[in-house]
N, CA, C and O atoms as CSV, one atom per row, in Angstrom:
chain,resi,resn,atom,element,x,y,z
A,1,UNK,N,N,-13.643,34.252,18.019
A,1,UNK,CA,C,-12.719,33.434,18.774
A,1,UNK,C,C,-12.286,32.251,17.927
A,1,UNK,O,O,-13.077,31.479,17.384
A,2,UNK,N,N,-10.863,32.168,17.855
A,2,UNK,CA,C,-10.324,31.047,17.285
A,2,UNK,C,C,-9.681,29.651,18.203
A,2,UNK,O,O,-9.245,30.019,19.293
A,3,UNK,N,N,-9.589,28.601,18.032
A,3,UNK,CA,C,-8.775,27.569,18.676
A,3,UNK,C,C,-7.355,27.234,18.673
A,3,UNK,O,O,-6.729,26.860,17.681
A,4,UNK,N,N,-7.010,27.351,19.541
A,4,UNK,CA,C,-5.170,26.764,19.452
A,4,UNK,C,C,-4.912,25.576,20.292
A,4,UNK,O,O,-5.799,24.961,20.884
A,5,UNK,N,N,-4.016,25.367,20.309
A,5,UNK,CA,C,-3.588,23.991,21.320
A,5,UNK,C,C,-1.569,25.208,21.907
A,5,UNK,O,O,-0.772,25.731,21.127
A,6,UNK,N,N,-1.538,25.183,22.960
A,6,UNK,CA,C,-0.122,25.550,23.933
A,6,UNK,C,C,0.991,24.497,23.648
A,6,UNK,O,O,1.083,23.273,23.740
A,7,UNK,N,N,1.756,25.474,23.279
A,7,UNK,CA,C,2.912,23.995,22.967
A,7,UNK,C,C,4.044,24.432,23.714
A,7,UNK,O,O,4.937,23.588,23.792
A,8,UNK,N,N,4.365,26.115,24.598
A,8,UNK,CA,C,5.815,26.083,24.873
A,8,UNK,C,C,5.508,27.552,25.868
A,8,UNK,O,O,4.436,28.087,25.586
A,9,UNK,N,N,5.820,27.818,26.294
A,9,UNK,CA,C,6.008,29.126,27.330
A,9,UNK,C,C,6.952,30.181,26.754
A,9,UNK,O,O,8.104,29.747,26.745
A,10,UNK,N,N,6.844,31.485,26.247
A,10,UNK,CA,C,8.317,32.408,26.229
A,10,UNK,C,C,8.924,32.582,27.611
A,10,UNK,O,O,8.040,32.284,28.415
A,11,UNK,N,N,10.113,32.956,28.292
A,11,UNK,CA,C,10.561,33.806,28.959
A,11,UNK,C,C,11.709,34.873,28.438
A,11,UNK,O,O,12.728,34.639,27.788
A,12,UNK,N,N,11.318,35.831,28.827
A,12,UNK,CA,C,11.909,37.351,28.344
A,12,UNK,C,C,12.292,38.409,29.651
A,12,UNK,O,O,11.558,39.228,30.204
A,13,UNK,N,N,13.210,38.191,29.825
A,13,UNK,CA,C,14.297,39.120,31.003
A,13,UNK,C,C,13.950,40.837,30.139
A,13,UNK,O,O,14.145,41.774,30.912
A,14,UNK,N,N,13.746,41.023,29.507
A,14,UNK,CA,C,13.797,42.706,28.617
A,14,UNK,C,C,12.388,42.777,27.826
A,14,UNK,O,O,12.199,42.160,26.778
A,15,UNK,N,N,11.562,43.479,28.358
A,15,UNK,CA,C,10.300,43.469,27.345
A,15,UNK,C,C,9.851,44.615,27.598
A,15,UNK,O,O,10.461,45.517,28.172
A,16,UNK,N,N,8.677,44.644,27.152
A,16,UNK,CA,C,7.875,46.813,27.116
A,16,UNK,C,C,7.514,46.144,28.200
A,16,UNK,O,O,7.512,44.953,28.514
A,17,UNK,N,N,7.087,47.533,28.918
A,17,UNK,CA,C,7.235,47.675,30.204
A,17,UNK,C,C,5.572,47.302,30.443
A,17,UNK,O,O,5.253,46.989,31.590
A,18,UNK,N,N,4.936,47.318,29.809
A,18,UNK,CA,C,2.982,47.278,29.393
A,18,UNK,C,C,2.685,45.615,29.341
A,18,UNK,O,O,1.583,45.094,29.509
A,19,UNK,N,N,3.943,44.926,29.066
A,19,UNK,CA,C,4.069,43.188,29.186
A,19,UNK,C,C,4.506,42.913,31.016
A,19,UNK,O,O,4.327,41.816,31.544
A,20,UNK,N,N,4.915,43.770,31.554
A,20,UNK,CA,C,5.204,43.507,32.809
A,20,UNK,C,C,3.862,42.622,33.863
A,20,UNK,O,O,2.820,42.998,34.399
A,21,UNK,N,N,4.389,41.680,33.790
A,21,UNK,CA,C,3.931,40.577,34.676
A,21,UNK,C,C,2.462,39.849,33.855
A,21,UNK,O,O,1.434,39.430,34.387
A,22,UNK,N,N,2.865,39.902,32.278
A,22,UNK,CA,C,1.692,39.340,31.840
A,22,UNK,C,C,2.260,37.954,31.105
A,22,UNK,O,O,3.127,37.976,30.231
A,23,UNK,N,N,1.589,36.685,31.634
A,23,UNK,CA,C,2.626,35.633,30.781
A,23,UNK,C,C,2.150,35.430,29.150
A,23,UNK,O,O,1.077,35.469,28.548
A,24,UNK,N,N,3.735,35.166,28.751
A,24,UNK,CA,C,3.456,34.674,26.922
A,24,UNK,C,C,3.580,33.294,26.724
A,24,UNK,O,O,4.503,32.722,27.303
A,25,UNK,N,N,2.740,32.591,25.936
A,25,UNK,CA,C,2.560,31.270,25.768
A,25,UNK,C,C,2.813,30.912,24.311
A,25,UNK,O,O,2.050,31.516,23.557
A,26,UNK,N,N,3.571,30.193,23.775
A,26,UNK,CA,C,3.988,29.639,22.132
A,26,UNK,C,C,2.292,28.922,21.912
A,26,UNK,O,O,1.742,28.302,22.823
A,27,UNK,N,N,1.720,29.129,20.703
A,27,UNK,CA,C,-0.075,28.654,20.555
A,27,UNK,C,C,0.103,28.383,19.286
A,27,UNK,O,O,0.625,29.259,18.598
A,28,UNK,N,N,-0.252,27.220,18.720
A,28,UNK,CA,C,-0.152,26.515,17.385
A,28,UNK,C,C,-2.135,26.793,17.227
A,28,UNK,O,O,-3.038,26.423,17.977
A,29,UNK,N,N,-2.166,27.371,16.278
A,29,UNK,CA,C,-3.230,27.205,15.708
A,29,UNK,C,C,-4.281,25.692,15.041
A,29,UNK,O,O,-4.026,25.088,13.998
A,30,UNK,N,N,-5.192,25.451,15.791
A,30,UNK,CA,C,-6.143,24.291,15.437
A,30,UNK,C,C,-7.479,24.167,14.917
A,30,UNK,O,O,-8.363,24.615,15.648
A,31,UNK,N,N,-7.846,23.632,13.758
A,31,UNK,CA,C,-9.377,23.351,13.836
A,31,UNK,C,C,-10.160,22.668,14.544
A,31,UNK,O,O,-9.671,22.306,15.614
A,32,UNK,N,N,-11.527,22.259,14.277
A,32,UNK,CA,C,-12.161,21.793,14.896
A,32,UNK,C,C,-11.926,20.744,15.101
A,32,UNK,O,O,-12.722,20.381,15.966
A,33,UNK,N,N,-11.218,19.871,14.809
A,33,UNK,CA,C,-11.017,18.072,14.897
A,33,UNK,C,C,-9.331,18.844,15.860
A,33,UNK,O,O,-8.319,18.174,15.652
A,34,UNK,N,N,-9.202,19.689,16.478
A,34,UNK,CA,C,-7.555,20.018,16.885
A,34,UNK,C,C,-6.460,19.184,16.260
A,34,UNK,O,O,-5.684,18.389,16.789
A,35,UNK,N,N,-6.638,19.697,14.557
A,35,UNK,CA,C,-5.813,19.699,13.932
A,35,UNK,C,C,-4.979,20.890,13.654
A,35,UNK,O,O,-5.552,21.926,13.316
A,36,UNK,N,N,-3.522,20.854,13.772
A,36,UNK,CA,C,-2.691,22.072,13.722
A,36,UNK,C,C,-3.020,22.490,12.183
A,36,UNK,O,O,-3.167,21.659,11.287
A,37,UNK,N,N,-3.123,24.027,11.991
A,37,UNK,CA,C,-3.145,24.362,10.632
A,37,UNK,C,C,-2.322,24.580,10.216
A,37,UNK,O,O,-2.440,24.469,8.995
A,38,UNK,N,N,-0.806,25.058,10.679
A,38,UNK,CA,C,0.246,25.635,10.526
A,38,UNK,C,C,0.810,26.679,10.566
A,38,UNK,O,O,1.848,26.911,9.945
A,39,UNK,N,N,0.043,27.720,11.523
A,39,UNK,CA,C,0.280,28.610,11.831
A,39,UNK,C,C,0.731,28.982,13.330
A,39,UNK,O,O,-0.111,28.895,14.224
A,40,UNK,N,N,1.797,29.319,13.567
A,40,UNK,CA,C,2.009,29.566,15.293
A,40,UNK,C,C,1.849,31.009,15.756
A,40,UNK,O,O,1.588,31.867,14.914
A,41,UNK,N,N,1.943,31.226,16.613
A,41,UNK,CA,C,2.286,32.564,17.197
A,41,UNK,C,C,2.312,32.823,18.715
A,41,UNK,O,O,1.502,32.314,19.490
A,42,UNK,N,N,3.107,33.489,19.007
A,42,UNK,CA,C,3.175,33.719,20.681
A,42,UNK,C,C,2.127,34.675,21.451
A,42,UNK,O,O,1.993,35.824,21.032
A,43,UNK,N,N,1.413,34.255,22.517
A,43,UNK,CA,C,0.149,35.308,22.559
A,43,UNK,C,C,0.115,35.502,24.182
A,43,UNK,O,O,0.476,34.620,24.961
A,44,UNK,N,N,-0.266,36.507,24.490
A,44,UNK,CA,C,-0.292,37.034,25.830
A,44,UNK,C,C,-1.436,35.748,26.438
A,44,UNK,O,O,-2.350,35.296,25.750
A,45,UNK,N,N,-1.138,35.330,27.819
A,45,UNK,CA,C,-1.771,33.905,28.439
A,45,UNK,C,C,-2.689,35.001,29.511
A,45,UNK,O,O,-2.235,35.901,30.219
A,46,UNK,N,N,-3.737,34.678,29.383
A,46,UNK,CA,C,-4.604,35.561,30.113
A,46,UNK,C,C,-5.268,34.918,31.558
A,46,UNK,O,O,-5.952,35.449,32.433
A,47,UNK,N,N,-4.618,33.189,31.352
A,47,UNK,CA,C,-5.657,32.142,31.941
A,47,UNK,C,C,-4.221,31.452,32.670
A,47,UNK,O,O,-4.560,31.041,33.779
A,48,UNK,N,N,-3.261,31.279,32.514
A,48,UNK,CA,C,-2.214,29.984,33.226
A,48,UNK,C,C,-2.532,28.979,32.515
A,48,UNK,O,O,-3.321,28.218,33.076
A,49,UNK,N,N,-2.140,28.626,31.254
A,49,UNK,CA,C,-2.461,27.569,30.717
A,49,UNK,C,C,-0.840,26.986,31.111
A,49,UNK,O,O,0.185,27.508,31.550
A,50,UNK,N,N,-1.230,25.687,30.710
A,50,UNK,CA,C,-0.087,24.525,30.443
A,50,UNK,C,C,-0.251,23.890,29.013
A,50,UNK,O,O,-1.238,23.921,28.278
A,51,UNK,N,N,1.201,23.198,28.776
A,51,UNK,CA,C,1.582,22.737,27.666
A,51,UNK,C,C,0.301,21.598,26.909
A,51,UNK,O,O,-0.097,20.560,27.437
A,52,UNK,N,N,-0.009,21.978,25.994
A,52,UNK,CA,C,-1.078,20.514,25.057
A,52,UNK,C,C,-2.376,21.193,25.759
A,52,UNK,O,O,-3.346,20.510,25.430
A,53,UNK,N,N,-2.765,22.231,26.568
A,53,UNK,CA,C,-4.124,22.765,26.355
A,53,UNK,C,C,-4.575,23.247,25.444
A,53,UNK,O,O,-3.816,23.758,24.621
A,54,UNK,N,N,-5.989,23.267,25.244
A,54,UNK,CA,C,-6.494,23.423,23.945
A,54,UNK,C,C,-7.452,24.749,24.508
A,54,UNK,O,O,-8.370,24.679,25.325
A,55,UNK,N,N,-7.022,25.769,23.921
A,55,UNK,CA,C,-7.657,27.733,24.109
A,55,UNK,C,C,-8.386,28.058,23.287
A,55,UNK,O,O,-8.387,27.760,22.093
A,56,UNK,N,N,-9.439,29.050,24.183
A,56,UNK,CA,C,-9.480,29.965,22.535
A,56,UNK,C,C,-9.216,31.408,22.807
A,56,UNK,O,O,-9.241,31.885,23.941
A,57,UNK,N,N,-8.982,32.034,21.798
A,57,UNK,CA,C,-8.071,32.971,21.756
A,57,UNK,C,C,-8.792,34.111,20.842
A,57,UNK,O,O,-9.811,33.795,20.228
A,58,UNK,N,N,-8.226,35.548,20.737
A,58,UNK,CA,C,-8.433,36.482,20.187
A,58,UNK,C,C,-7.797,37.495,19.329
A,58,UNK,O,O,-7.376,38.254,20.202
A,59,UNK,N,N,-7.514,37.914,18.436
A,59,UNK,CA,C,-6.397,38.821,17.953
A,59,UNK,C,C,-6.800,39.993,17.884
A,59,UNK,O,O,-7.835,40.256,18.496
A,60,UNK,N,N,-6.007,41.233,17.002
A,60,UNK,CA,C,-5.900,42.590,16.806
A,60,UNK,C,C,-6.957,42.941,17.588
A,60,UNK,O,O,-7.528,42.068,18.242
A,61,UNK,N,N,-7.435,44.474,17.640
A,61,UNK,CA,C,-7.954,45.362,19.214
A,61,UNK,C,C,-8.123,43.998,20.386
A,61,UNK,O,O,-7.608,43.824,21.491
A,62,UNK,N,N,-9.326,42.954,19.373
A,62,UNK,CA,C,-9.824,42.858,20.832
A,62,UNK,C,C,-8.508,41.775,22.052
A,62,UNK,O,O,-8.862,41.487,23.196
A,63,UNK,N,N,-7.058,41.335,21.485
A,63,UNK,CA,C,-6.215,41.023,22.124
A,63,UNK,C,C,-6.115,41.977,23.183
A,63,UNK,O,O,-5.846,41.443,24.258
A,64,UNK,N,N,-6.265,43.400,23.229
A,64,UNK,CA,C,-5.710,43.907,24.336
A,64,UNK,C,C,-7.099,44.336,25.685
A,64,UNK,O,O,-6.858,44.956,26.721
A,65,UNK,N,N,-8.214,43.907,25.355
A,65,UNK,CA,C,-9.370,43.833,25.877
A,65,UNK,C,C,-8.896,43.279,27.441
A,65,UNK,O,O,-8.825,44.031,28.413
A,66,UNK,N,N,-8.718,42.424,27.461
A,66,UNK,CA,C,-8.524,41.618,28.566
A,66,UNK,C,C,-7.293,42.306,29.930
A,66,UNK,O,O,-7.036,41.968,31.085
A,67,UNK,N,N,-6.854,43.281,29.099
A,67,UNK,CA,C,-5.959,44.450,29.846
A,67,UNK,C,C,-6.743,45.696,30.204
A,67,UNK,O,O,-5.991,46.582,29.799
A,68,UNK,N,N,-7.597,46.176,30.620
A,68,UNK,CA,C,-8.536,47.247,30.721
A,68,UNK,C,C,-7.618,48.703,31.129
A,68,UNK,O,O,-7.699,49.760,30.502
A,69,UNK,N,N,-6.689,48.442,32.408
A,69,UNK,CA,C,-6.136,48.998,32.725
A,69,UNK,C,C,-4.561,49.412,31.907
A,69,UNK,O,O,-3.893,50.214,32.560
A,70,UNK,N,N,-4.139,49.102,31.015
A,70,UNK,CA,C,-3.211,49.518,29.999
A,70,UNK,C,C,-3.140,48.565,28.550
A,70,UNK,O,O,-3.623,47.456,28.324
A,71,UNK,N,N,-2.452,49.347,27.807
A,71,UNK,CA,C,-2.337,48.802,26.103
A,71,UNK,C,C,-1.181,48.139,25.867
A,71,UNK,O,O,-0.058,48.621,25.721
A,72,UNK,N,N,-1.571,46.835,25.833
A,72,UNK,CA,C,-0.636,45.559,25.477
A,72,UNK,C,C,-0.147,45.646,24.212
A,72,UNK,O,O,-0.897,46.081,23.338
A,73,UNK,N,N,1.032,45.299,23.927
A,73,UNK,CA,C,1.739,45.552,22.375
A,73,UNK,C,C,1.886,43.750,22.184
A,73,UNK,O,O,2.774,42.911,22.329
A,74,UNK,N,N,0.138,43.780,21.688
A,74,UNK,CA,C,-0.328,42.146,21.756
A,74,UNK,C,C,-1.256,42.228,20.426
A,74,UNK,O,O,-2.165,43.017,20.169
A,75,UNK,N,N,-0.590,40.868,19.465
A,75,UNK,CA,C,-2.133,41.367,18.527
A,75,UNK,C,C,-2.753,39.469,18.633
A,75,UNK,O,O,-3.301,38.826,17.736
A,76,UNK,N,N,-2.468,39.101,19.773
A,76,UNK,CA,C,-3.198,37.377,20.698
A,76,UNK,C,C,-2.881,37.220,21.809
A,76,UNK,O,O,-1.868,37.271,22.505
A,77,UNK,N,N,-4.227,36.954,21.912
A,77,UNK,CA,C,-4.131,36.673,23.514
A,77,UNK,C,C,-5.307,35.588,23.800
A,77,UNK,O,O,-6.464,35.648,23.384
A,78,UNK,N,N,-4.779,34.678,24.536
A,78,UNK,CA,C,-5.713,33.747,25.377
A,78,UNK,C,C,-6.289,33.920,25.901
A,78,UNK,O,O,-6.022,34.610,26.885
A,79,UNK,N,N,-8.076,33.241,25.587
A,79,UNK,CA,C,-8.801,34.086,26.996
A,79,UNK,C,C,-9.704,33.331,27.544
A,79,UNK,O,O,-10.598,33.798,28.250
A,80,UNK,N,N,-9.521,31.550,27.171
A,80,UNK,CA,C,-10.144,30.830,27.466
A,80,UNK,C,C,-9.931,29.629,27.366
A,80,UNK,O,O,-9.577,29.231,26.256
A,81,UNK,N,N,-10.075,28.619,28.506
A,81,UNK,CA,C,-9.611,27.381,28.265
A,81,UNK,C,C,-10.496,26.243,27.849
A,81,UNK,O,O,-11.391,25.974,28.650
A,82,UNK,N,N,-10.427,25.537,26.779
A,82,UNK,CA,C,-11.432,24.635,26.487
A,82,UNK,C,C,-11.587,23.256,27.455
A,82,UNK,O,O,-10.728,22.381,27.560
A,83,UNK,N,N,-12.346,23.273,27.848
A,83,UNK,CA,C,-12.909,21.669,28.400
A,83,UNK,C,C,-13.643,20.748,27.712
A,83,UNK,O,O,-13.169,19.681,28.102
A,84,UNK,N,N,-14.391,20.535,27.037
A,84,UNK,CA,C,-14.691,19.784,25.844
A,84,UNK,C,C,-15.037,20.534,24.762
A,84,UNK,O,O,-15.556,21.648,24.834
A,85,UNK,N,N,-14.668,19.749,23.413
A,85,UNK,CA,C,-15.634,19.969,21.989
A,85,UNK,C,C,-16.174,19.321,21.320
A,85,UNK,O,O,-15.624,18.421,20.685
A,86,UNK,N,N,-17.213,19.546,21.276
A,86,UNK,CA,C,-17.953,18.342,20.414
A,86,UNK,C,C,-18.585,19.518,19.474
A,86,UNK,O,O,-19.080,20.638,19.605
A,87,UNK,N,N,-18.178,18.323,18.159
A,87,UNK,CA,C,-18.481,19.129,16.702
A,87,UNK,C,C,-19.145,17.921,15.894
A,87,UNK,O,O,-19.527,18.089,14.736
């Protein structure tokens, strides 16, 4: 599991049909001090986050884990919301 911080919501009127009713969230990648590293990417929201939450998240297979019942054309997905870190 990696850390991001939410910076923006997608909306998409036309998508695979396997995204149907799953929300996408814009996720800037962070270290441990939630410093951005510079990497973004848009990732399936598994939780209802809002903007400036700080997640942690998952990529390739295990992104589509959190879908049991069909295969997400997802390689991130959110699957947890942070409440504190202490490092």
């Amino acid at each position: 599991m990696r850390l991001g911080r939410v910076i923006g919501k997608v909306w998409a009127t036309v998508k695979d049909d396997q995204l149907d009713a799953v929300k996408l969230a814009i996720m800037e990648v962070v270290d441990e001090n939630q410093i951005a590293t510079g990497k973004t990417f848009v990732a399936a929201d598994t939780i209802g986050t809002r903007d400036g939450d700080i997640v942690f998240w998952v990529s390739g297979a295990e992104a589509t884990r959190p879908f049991p019942e069909r295969y997400i054309p997802s390689d991130v997905t959110i699957i947890g919301l942070v409440d504190t870190l202490d490092t």
